[in-house]
C-alpha positions in Angstrom: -53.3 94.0 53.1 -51.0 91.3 54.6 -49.4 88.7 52.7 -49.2 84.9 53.0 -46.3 83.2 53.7 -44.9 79.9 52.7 -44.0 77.2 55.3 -41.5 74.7 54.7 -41.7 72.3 57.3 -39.5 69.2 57.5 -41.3 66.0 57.9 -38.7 63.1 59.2 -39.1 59.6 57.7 -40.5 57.4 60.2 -38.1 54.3 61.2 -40.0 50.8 61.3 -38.1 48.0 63.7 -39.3 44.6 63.0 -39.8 42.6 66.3 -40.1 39.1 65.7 -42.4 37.1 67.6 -42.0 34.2 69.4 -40.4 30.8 67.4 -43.2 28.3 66.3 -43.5 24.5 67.5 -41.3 21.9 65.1 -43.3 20.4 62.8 -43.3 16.3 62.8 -40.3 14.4 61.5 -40.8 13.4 57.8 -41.3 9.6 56.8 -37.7 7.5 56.2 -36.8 7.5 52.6 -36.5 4.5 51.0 -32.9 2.6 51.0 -31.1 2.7 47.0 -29.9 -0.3 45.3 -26.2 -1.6 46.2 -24.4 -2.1 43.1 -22.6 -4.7 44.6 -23.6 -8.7 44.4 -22.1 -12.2 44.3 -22.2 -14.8 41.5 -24.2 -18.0 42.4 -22.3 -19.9 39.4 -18.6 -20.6 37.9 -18.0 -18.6 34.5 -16.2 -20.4 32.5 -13.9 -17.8 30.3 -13.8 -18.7 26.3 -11.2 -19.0 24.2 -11.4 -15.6 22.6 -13.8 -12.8 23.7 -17.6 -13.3 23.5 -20.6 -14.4 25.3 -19.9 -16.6 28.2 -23.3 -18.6 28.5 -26.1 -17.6 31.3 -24.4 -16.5 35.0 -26.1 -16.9 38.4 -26.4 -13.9 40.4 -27.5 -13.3 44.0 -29.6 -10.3 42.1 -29.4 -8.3 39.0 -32.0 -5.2 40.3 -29.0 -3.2 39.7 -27.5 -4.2 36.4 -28.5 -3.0 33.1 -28.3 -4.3 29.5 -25.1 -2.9 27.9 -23.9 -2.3 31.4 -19.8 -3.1 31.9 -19.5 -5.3 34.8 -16.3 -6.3 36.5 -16.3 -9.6 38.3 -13.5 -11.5 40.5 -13.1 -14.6 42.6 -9.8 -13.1 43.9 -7.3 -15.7 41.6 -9.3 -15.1 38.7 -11.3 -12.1 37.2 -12.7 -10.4 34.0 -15.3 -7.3 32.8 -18.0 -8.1 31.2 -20.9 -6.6 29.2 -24.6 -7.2 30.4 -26.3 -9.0 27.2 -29.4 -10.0 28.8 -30.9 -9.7 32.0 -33.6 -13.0 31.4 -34.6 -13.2 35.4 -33.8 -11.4 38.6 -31.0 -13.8 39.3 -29.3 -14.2 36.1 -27.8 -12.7 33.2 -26.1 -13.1 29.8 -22.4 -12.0 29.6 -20.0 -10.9 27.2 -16.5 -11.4 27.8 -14.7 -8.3 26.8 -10.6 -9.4 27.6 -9.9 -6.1 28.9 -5.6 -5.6 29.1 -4.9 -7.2 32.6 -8.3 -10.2 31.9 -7.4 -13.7 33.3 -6.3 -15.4 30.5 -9.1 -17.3 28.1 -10.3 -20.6 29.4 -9.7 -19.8 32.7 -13.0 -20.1 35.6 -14.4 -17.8 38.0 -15.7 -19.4 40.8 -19.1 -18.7 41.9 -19.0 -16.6 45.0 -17.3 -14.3 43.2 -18.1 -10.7 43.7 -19.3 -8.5 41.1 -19.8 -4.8 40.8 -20.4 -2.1 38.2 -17.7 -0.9 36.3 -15.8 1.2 32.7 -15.4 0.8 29.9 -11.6 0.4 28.7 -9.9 3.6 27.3 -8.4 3.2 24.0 -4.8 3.7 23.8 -3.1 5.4 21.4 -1.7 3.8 18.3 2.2 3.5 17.7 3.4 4.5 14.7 3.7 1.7 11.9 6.9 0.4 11.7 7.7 -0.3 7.7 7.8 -3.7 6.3 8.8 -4.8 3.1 7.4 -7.5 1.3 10.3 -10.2 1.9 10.5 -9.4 5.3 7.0 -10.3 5.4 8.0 -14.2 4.2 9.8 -14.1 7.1 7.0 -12.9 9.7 4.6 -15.4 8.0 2.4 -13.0 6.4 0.5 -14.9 4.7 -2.6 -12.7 4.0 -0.5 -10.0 3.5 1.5 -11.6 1.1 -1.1 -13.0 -1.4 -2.9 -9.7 -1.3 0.6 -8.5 -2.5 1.7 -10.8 -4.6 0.1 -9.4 -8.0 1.0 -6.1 -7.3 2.7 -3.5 -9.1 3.3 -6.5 -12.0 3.8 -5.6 -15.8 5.5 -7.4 -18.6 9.0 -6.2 -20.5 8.7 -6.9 -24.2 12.2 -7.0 -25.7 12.1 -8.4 -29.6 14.6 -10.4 -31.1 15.6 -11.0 -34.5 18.2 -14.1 -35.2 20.3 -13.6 -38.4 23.4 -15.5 -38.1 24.4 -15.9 -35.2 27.0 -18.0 -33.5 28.7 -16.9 -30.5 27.9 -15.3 -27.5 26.1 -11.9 -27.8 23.7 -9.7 -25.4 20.1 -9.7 -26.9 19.7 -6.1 -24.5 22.4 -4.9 -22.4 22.8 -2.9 -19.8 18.7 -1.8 -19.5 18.0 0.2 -16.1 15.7 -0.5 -13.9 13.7 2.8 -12.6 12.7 1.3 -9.4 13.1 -1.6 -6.7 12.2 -4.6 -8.6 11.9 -8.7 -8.9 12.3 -10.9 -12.0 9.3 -13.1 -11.4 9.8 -15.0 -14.8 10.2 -15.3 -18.2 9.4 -16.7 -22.0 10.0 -16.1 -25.3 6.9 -16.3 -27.8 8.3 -16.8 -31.8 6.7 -14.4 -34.2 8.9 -15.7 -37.5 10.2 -19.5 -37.5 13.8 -19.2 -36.3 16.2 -21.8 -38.7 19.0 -23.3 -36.6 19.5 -24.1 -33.0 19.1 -24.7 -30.4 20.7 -22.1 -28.1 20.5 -21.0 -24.5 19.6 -17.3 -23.2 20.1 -16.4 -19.3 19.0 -13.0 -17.6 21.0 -10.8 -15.4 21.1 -8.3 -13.2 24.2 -6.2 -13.4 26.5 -9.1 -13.3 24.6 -11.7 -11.4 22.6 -14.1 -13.3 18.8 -14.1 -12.4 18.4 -17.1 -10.3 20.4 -18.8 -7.5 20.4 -21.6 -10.0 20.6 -19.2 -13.2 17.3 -19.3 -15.2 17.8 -20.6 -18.6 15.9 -20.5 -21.6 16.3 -22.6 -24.3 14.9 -22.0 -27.8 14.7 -25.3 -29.5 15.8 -26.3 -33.0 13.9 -24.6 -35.3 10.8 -23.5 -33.5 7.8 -22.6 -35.6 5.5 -19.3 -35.4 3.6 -18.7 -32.4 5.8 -21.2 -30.6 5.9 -20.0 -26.6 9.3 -21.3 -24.9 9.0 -21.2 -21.2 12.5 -20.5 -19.4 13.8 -22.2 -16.2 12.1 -21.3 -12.6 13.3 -18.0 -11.2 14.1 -18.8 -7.6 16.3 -16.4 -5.8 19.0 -13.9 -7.2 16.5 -12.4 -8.5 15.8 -8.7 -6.7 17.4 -5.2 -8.0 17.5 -1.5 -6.5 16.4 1.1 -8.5 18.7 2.3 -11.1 20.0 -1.3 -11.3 20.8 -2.3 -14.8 18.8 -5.8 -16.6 19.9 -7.6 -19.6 19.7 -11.3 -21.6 22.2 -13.1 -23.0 23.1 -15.5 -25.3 25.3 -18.1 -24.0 27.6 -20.0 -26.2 27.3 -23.5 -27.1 24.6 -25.1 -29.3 24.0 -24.5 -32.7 24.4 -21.4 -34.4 21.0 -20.0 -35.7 20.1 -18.9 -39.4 17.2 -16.5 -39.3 13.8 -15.8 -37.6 12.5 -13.4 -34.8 10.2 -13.2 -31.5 10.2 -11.5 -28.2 11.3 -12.3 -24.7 8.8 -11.4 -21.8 10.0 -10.9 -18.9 7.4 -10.8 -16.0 9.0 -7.6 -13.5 7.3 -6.8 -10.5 7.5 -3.2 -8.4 8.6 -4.1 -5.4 7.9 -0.2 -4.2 4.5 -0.7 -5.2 4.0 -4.2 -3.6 5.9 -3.0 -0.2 3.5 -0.5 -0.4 0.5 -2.3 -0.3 2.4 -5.0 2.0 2.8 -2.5 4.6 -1.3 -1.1 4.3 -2.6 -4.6 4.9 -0.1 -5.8 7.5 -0.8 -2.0 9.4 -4.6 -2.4 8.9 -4.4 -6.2 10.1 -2.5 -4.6 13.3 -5.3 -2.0 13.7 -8.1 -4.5 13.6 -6.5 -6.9 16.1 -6.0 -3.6 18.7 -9.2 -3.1 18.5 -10.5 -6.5 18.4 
């Protein structure tokens, strides 16, 4: 019996060329797209700059179809010029502006002519802040710091109780000698309130700082002839002379002269004001002053 046998025949994959056939007729030309909107126009009125930045009042335009409320617009007759942000757009020829003074701005009051030409623009970047330069609080008498000052002026203030008992006493003497001061500091002023009637007098007490008297004109306090209890004694004005560095030593005297006194006792009160606490706070409402009018 004969056998089958197996055929393996090798088909070859058939190549397939594309032939393109002839190029179609061109279609018709579309319709012409309509033109945008030039963000470009002219002013038909003057605006009249104010005196600080804010709304200008109603401007005539040649159109507004392009502006937007909120919109920064720059505007310029060619002498004078300003941006300006879109408040209100009331018709299709006019608007409500808000001057913004931009650096470079012409300066408040001055007048855009009408015909001037207008055209979208930025808004300003912000430019970094220099660093605060420190002030101290009589520095700031010179600048004329007024706000700065009266927010100051209460600051860092406490009272220094010194008693004071009489027995006797004739000459000159220190009531405290010699007392340092932990800080920068000012005398602002000073009394003496009588807690047992004092016998005698009168006598005269200065304050000093160091050496130097307290007061260009030394501030004196004089305790009358026998004052009685609960008797306050006011002492003179303290008006210059009358700042310390810290570790600067305080002290009262008695002056001679007068009558000697026999016995009886109170306290001085000497009204002393940190002036590291007050420069302090000088310095934050003068730098945040600066800040608001940067970005004002």
């Amino acid at each position: 019996m004969s056998a089958g046998t197996e055929c393996n025949c090798a088909c070859p994959t058939p190549e397939i060329t594309q032939i393109p056939g002839s190029p179609g007729t061109n279609g018709t030309t579309g319709a012409q797209g309509t033109d945008g909107i030039s963000s470009f126009t002219l002013t038909t009125s003057p605006i009249n700059l104010p005196v600080a930045p804010g709304p200008t009042g109603l401007v005539g335009f040649v159109t507004t179809a392009w502006m937007a409320v909120g919109q920064v617009v720059f505007i310029s007759d060619g002498v004078d010029w300003g941006h300006f942000r879109v408040l209100t757009i009331p018709t299709p020829f006019s608007a409500t502006l808000q001057w913004l003074n931009y650096a470079g701005d012409s300066v408040p009051t001055s007048v855009i002519d009408f015909g001037a030409k207008a055209v979208a623009s930025g808004t300003e970047p912000l430019l970094a802040a220099p660093l605060p330069t420190p002030v101290d609080y009589s520095t700031l008498t010179a600048l004329g710091a007024v706000d700065n000052l009266a927010i100051a002026a209460g600051v860092g203030r406490y009272k220094l109780v010194i008693p004071f008992t009489v027995i006797g006493l004739v000459a000159a003497s220190s009531v405290i000698t010699s007392q340092p001061i932990g800080h920068k500091f000012r005398i602002v002023d000073w009394s003496f309130v009588v807690a047992v009637p004092i016998t005698g007098g009168p006598r005269n007490f200065n304050m000093r700082i160091d050496a130097v008297p307290v007061g260009t004109v030394p501030s004196v306090l004089a305790i009358p002839a026998s004052p009685t209890i609960g008797t306050v004694i006011l002492g003179a004005a303290v008006t210059g002379a009358q700042t310390g560095n810290s570790g600067q030593n305080f002290s009262i005297d008695l002056l001679a002269g007068g009558t000697a006194f026999g016995v009886g006792s109170g306290a001085f009160i000497v009204t002393v004001q940190n002036m590291e606490t007050a420069d302090a706070v000088a310095n934050l409402s003068k730098h945040t002053n600066d800040l608001i009018t940067s970005l004002s």
